[in-house]
TIVO-2410 file (N, C-alpha, C; in nm, 3 decimals):
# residues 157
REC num residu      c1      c2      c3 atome chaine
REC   1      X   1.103  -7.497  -2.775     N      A
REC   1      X   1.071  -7.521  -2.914    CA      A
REC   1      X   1.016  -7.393  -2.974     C      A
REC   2      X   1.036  -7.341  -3.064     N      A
REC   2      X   1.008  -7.266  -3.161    CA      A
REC   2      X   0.941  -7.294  -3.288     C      A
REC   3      X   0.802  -7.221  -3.296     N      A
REC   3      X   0.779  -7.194  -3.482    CA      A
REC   3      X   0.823  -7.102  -3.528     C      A
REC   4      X   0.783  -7.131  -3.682     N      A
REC   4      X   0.790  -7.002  -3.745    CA      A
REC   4      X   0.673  -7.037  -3.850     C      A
REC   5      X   0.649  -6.931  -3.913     N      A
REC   5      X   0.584  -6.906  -4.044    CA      A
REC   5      X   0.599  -6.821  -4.146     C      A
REC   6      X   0.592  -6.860  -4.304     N      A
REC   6      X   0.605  -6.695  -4.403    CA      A
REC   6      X   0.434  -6.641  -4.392     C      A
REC   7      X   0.482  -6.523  -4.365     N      A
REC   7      X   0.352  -6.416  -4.443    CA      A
REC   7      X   0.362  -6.321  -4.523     C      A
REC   8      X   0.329  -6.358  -4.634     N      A
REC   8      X   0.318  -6.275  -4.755    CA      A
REC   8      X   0.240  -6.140  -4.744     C      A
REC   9      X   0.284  -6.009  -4.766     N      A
REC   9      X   0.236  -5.904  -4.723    CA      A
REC   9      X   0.229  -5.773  -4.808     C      A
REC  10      X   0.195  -5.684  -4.816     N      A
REC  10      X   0.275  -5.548  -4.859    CA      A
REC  10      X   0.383  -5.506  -4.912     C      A
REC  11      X   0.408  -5.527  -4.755     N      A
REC  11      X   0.586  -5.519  -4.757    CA      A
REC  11      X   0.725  -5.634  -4.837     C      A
REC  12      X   0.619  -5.703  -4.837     N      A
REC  12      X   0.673  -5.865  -4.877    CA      A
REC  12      X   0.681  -5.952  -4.798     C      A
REC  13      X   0.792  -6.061  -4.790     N      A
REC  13      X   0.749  -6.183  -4.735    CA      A
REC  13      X   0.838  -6.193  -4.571     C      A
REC  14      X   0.735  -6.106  -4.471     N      A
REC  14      X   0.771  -6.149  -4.358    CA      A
REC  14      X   0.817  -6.322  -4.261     C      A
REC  15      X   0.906  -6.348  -4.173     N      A
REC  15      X   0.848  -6.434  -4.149    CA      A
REC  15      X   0.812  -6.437  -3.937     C      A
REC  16      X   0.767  -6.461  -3.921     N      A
REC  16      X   0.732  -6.521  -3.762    CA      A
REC  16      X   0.743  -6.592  -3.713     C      A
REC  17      X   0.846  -6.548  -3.572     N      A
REC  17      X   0.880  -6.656  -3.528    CA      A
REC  17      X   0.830  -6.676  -3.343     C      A
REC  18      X   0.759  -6.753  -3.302     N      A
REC  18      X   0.714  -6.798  -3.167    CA      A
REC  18      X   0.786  -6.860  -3.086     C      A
REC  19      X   0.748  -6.883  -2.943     N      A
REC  19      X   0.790  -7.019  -2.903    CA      A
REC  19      X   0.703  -7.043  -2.733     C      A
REC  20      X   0.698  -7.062  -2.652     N      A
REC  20      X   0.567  -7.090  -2.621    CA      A
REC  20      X   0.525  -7.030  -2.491     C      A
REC  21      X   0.614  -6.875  -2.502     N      A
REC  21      X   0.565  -6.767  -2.424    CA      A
REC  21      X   0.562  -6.647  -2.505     C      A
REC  22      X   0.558  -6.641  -2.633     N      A
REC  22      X   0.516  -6.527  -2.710    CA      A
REC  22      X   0.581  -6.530  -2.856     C      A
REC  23      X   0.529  -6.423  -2.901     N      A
REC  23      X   0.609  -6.369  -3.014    CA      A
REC  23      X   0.768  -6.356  -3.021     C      A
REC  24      X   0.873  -6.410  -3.088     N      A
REC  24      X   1.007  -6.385  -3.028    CA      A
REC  24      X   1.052  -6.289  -3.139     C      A
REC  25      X   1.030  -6.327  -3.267     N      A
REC  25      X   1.115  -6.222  -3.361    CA      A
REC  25      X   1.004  -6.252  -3.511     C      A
REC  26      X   1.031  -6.133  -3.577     N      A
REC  26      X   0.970  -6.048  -3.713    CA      A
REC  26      X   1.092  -6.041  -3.779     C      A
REC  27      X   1.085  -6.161  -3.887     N      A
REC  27      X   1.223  -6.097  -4.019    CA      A
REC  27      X   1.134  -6.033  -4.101     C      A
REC  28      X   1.239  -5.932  -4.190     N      A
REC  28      X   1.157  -5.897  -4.240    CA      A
REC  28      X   1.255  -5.883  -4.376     C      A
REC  29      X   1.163  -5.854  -4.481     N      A
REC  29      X   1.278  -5.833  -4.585    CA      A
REC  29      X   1.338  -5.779  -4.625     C      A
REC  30      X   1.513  -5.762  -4.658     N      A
REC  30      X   1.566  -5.912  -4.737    CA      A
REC  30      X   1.600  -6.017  -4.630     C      A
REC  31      X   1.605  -5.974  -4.520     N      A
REC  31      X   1.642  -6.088  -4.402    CA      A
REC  31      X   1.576  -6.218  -4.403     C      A
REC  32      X   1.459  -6.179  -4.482     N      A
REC  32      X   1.313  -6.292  -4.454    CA      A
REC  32      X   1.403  -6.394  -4.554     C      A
REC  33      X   1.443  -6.372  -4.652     N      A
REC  33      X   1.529  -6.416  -4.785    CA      A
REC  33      X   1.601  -6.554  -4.709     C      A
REC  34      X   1.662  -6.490  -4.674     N      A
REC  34      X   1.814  -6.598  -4.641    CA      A
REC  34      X   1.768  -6.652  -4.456     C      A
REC  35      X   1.686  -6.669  -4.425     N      A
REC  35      X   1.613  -6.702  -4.298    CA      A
REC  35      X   1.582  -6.848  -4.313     C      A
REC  36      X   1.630  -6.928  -4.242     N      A
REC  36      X   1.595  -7.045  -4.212    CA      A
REC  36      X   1.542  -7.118  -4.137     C      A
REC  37      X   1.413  -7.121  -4.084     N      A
REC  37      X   1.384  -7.175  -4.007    CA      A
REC  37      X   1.368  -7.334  -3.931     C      A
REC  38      X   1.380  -7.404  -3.828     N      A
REC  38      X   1.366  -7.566  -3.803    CA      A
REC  38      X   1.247  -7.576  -3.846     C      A
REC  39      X   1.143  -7.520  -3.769     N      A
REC  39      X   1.037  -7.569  -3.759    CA      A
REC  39      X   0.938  -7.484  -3.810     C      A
REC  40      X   0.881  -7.526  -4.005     N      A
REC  40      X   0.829  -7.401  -4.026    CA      A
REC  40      X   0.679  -7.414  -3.985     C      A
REC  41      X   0.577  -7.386  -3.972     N      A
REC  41      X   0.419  -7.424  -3.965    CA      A
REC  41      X   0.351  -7.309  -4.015     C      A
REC  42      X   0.224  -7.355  -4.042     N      A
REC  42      X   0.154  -7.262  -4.087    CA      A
REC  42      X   0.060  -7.192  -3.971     C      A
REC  43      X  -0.007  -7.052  -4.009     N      A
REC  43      X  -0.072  -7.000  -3.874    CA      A
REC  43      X  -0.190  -7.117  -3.838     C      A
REC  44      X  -0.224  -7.171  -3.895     N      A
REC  44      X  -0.361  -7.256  -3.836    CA      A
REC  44      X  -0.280  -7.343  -3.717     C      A
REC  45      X  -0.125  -7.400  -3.741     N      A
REC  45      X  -0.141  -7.481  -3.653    CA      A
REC  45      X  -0.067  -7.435  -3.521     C      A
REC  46      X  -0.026  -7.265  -3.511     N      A
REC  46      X  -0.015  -7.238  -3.405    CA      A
REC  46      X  -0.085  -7.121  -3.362     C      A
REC  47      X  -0.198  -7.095  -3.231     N      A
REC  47      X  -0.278  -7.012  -3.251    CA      A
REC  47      X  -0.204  -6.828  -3.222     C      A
REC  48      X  -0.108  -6.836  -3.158     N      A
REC  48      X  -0.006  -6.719  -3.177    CA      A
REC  48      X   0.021  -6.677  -3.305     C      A
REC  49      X   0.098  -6.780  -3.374     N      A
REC  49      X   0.139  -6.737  -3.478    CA      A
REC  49      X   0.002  -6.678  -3.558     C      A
REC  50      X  -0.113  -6.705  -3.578     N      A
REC  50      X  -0.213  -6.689  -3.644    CA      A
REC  50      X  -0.264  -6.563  -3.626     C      A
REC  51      X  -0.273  -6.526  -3.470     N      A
REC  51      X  -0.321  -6.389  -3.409    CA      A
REC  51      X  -0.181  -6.239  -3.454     C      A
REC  52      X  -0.065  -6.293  -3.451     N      A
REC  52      X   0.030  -6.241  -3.517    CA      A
REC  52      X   0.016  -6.160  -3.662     C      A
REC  53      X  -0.034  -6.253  -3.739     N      A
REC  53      X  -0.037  -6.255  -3.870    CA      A
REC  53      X  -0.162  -6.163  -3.862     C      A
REC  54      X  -0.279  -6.206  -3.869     N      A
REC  54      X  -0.382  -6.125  -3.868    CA      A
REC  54      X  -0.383  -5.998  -3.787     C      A
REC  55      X  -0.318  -5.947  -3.723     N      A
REC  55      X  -0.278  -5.841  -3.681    CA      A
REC  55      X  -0.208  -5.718  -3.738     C      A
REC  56      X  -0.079  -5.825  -3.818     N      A
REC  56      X   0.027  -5.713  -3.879    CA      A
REC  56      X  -0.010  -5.693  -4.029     C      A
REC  57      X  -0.133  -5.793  -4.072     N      A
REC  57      X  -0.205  -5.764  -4.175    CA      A
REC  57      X  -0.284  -5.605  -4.178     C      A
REC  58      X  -0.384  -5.648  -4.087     N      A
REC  58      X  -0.476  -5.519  -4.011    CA      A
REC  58      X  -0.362  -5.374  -4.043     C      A
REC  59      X  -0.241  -5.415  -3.877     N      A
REC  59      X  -0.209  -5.280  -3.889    CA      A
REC  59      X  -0.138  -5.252  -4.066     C      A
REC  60      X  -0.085  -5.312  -4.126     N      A
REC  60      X  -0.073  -5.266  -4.310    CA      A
REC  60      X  -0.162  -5.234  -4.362     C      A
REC  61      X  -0.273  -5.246  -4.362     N      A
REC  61      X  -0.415  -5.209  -4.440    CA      A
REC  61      X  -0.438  -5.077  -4.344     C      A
REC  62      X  -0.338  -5.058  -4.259     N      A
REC  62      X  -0.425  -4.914  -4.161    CA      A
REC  62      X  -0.551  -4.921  -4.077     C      A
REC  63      X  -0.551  -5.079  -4.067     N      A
REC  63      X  -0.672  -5.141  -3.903    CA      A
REC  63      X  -0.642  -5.126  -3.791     C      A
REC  64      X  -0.567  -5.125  -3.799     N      A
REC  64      X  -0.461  -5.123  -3.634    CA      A
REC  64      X  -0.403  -5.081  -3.612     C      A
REC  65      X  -0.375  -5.000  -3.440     N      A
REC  65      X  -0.286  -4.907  -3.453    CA      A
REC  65      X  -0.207  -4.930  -3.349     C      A
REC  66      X  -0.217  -5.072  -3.241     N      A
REC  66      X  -0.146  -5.074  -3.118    CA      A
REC  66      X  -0.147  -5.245  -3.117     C      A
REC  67      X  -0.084  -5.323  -3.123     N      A
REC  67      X  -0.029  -5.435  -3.126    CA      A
REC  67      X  -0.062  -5.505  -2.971     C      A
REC  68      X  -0.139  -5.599  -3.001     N      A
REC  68      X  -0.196  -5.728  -2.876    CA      A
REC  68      X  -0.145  -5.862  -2.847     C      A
REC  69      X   0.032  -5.899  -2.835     N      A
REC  69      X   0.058  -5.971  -2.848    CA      A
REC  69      X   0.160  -6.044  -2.752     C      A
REC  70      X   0.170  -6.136  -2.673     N      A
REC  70      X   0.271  -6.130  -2.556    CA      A
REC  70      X   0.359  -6.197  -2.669     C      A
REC  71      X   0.482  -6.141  -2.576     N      A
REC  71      X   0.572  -6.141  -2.635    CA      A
REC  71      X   0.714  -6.212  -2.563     C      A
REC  72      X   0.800  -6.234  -2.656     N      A
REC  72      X   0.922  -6.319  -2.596    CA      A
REC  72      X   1.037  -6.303  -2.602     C      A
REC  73      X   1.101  -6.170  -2.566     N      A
REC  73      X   1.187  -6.107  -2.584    CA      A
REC  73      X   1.341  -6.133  -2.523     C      A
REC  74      X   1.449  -6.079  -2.586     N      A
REC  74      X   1.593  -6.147  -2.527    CA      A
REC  74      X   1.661  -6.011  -2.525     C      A
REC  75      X   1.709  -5.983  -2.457     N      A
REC  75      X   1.802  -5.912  -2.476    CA      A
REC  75      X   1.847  -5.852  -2.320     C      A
REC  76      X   1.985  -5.773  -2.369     N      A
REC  76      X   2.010  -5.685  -2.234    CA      A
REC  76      X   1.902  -5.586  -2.173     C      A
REC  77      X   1.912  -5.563  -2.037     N      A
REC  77      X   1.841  -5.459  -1.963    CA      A
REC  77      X   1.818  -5.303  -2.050     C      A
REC  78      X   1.925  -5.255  -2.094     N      A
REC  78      X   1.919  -5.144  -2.166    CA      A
REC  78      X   1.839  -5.139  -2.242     C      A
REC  79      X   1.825  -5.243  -2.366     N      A
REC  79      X   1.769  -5.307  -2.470    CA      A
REC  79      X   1.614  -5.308  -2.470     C      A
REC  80      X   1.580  -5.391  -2.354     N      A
REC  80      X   1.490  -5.420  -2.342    CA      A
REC  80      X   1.412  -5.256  -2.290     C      A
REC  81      X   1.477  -5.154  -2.163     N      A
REC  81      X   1.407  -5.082  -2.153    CA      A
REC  81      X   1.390  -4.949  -2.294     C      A
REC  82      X   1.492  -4.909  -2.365     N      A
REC  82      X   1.489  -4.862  -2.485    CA      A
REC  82      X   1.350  -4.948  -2.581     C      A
REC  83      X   1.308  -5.079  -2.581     N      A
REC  83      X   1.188  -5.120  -2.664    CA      A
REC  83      X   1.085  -5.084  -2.566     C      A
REC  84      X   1.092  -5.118  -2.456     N      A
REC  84      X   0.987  -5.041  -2.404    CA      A
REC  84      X   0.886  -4.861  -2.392     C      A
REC  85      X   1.017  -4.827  -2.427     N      A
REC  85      X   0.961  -4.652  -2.436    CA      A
REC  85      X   0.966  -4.658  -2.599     C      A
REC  86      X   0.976  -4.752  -2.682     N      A
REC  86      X   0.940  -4.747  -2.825    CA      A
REC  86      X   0.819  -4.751  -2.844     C      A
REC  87      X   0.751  -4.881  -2.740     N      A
REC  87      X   0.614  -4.917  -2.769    CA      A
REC  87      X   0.533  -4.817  -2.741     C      A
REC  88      X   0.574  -4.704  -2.657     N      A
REC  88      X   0.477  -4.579  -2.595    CA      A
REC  88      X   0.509  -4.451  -2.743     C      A
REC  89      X   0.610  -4.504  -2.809     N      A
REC  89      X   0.576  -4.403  -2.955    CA      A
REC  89      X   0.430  -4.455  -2.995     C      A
REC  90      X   0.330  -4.311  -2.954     N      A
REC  90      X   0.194  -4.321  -3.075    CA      A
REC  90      X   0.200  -4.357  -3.199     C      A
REC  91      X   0.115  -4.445  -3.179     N      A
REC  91      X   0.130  -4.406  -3.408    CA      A
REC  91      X   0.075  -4.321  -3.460     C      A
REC  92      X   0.155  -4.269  -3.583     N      A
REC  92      X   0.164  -4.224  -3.685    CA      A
REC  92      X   0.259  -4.064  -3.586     C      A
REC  93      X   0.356  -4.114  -3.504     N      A
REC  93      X   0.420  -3.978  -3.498    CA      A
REC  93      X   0.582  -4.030  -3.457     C      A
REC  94      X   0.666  -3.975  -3.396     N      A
REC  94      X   0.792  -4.053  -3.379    CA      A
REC  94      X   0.871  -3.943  -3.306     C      A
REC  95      X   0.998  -4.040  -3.272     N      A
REC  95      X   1.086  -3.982  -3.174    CA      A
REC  95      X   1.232  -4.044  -3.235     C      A
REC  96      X   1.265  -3.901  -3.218     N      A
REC  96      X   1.450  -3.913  -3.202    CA      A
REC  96      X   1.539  -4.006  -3.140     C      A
REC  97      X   1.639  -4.056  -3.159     N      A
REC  97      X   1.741  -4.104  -3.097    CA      A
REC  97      X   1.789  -4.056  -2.973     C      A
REC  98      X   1.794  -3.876  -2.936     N      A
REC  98      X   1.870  -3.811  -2.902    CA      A
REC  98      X   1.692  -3.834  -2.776     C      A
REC  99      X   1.619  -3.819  -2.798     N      A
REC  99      X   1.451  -3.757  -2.746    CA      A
REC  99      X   1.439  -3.913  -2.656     C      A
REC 100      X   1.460  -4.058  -2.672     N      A
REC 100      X   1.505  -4.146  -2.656    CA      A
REC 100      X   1.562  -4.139  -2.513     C      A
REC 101      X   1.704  -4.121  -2.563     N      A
REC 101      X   1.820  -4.151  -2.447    CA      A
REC 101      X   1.822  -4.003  -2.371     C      A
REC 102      X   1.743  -3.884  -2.391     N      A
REC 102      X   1.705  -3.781  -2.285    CA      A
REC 102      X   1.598  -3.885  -2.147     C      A
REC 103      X   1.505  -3.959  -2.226     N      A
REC 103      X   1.399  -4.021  -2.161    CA      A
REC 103      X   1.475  -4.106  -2.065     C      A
REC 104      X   1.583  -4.164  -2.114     N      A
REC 104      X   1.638  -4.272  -2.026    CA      A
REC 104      X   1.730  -4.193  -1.930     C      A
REC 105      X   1.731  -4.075  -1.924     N      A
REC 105      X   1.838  -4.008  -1.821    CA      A
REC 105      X   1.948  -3.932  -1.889     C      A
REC 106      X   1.997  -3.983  -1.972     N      A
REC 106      X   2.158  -3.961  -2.047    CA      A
REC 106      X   2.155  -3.905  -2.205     C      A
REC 107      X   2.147  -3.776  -2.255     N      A
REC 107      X   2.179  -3.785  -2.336    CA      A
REC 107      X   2.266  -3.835  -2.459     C      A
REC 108      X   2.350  -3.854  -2.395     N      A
REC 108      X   2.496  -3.950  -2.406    CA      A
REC 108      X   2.458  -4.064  -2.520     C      A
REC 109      X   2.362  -4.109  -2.462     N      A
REC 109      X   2.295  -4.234  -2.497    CA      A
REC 109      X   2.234  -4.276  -2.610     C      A
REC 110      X   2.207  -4.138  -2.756     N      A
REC 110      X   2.163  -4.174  -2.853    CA      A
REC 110      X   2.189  -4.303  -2.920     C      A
REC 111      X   2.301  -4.296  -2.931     N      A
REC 111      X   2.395  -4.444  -3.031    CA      A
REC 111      X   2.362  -4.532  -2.968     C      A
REC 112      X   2.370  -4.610  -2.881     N      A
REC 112      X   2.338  -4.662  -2.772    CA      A
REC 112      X   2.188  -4.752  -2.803     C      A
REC 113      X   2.078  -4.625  -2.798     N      A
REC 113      X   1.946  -4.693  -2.859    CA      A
REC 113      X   1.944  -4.686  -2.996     C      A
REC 114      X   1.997  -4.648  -3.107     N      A
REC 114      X   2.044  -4.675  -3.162    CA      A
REC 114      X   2.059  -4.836  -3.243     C      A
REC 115      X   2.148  -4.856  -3.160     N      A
REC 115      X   2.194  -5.016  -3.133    CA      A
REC 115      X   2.062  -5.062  -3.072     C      A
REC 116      X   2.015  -5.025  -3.000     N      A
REC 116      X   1.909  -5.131  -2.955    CA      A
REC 116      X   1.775  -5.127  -3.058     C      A
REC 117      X   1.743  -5.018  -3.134     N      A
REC 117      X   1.667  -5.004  -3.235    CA      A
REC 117      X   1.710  -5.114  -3.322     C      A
REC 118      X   1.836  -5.127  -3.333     N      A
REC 118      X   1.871  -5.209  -3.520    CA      A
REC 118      X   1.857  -5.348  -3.401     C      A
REC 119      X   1.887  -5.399  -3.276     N      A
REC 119      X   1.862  -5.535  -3.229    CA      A
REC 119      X   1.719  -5.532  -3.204     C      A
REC 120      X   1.617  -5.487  -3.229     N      A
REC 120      X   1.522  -5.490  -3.182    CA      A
REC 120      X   1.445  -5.663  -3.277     C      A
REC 121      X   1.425  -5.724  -3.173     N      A
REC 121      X   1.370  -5.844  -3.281    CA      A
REC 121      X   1.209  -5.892  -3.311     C      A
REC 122      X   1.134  -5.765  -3.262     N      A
REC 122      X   1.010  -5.778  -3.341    CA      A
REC 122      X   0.927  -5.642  -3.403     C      A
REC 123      X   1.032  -5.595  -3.535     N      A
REC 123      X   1.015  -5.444  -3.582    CA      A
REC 123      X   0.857  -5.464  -3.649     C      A
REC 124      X   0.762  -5.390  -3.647     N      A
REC 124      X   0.680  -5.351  -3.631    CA      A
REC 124      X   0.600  -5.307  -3.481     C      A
REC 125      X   0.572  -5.409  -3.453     N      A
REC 125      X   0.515  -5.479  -3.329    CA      A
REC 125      X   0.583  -5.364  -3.223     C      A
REC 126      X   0.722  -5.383  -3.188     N      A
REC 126      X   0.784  -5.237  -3.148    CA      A
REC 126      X   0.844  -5.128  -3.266     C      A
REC 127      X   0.754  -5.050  -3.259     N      A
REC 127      X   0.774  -4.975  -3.336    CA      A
REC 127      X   0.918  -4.867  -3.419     C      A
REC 128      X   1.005  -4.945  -3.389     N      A
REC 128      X   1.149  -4.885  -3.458    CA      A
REC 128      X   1.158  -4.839  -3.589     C      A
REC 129      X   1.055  -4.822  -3.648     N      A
REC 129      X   1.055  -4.762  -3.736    CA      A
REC 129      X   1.024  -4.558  -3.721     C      A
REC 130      X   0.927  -4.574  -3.614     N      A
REC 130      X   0.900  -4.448  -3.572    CA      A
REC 130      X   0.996  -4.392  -3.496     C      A
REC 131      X   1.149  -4.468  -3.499     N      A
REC 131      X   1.216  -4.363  -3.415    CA      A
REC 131      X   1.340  -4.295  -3.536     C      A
REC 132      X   1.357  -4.191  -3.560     N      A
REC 132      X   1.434  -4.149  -3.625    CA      A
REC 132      X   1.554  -4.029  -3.593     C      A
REC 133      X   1.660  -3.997  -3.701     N      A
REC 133      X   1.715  -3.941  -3.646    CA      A
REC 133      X   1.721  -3.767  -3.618     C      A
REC 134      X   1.840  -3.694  -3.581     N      A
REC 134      X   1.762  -3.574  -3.544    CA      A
REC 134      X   1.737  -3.505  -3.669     C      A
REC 135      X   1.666  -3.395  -3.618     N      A
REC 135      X   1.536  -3.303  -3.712    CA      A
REC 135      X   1.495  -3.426  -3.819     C      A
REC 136      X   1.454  -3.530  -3.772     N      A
REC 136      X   1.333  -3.589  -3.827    CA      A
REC 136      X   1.386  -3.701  -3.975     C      A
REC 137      X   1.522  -3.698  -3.987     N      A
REC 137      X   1.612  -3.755  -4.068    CA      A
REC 137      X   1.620  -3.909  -4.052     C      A
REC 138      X   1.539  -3.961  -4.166     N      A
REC 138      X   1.590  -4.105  -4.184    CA      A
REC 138      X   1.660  -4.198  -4.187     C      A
REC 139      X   1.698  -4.236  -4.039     N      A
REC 139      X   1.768  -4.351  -4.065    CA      A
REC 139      X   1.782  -4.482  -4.027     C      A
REC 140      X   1.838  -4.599  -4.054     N      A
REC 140      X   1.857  -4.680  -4.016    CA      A
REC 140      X   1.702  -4.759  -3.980     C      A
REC 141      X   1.732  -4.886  -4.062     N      A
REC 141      X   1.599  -4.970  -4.004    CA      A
REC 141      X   1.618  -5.097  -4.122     C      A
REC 142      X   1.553  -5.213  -4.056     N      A
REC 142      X   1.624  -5.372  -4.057    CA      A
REC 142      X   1.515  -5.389  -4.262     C      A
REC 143      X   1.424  -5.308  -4.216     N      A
REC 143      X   1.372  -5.361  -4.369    CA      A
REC 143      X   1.367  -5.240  -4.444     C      A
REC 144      X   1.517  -5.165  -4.459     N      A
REC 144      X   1.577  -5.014  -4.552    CA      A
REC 144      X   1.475  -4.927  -4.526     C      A
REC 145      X   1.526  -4.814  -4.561     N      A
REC 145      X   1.500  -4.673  -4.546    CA      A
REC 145      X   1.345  -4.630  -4.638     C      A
REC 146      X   1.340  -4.736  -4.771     N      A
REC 146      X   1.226  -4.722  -4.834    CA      A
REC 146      X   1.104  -4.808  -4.740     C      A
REC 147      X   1.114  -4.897  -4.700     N      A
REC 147      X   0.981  -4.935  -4.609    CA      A
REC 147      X   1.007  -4.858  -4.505     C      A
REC 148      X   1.063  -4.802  -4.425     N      A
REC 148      X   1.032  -4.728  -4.311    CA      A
REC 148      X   0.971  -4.604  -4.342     C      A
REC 149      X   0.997  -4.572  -4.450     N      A
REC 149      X   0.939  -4.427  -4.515    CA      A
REC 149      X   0.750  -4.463  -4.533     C      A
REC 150      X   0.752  -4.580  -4.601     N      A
REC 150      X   0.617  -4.658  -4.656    CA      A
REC 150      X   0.549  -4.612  -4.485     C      A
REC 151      X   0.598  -4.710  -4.403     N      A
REC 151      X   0.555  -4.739  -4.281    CA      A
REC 151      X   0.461  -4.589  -4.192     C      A
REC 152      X   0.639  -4.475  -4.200     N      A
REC 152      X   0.583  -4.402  -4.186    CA      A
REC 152      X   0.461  -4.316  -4.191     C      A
REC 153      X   0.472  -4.278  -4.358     N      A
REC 153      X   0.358  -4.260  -4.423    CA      A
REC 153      X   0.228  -4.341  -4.429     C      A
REC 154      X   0.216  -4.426  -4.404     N      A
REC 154      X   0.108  -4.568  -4.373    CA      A
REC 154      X   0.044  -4.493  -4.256     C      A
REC 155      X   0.149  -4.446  -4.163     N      A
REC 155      X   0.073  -4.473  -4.031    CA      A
REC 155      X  -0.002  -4.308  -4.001     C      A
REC 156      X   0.072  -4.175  -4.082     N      A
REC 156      X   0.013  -4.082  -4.136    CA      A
REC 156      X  -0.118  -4.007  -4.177     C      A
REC 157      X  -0.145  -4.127  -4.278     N      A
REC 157      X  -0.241  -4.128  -4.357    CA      A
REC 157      X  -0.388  -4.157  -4.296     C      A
***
């Protein structure tokens, strides 16, 4: 079983979605838009979802800078290890595509994470916003190029 919840934000209207080994996915917007959830609830009545929220609040206001949340992740092996060396991007600094798939062995491999950046299904939280492309060139990310810039700069400041 799965929740979800909207949180109204900054950025706009995220939503969160649980299920009852972690965090599973962050829409974000315009995705949050056309998102439907079964089962919507509010954070009071799930205590994940609540610790979620008050978190990705924090880190937007610039409270937080490293995310405390188990999590419930799907994906292929690749996938999954590409989000893992995301979460070790510091904040407020970032890494290449190319800086990435050197880490994983293969240069080869930019596009690759890449793809696993745009599947990534809880963007903030893993930080895919801080990975960009080479000499430091913006691209690609699930809530456009203007909030990742925001984000960036957020985490900067």
């Amino acid at each position: 079983m799965s929740f979800a919840m909207t949180l109204p934000t900054a950025i706009g209207t995220l939503i969160l979605v649980a299920d009852e080994q972690g965090l599973a996915r962050i829409v974000l917007p315009p995705d949050a838009d056309r998102f439907k959830a079964i089962d919507r609830v509010t954070a009071a009545d799930h205590p994940l979802l609540d610790a979620a929220a008050g978190q990705i609040i924090a880190y937007l206001r610039g409270r937080l800078t490293n995310f405390d949340l188990p999590l419930s992740l799907t994906g292929t092996r690749f996938r999954q290890r590409v989000w893992a060396i995301m979460r070790t991007i510091p904040y407020g600094e970032t890494r290449t595509y190319g800086e990435i798939a050197r880490e994983l062995g293969n240069d080869g491999l930019a596009r690759a994470v890449g793809g696993a950046a745009n599947a990534n299904p809880v963007p903030l939280v893993i930080p895919c916003h801080r990975v960009v492309g080479a000499h430091g060139r913006l691209t690609g990310f699930a809530g456009g190029l203007t909030m990742k810039k925001y984000l960036l700069e957020l985490e900067r400041s």
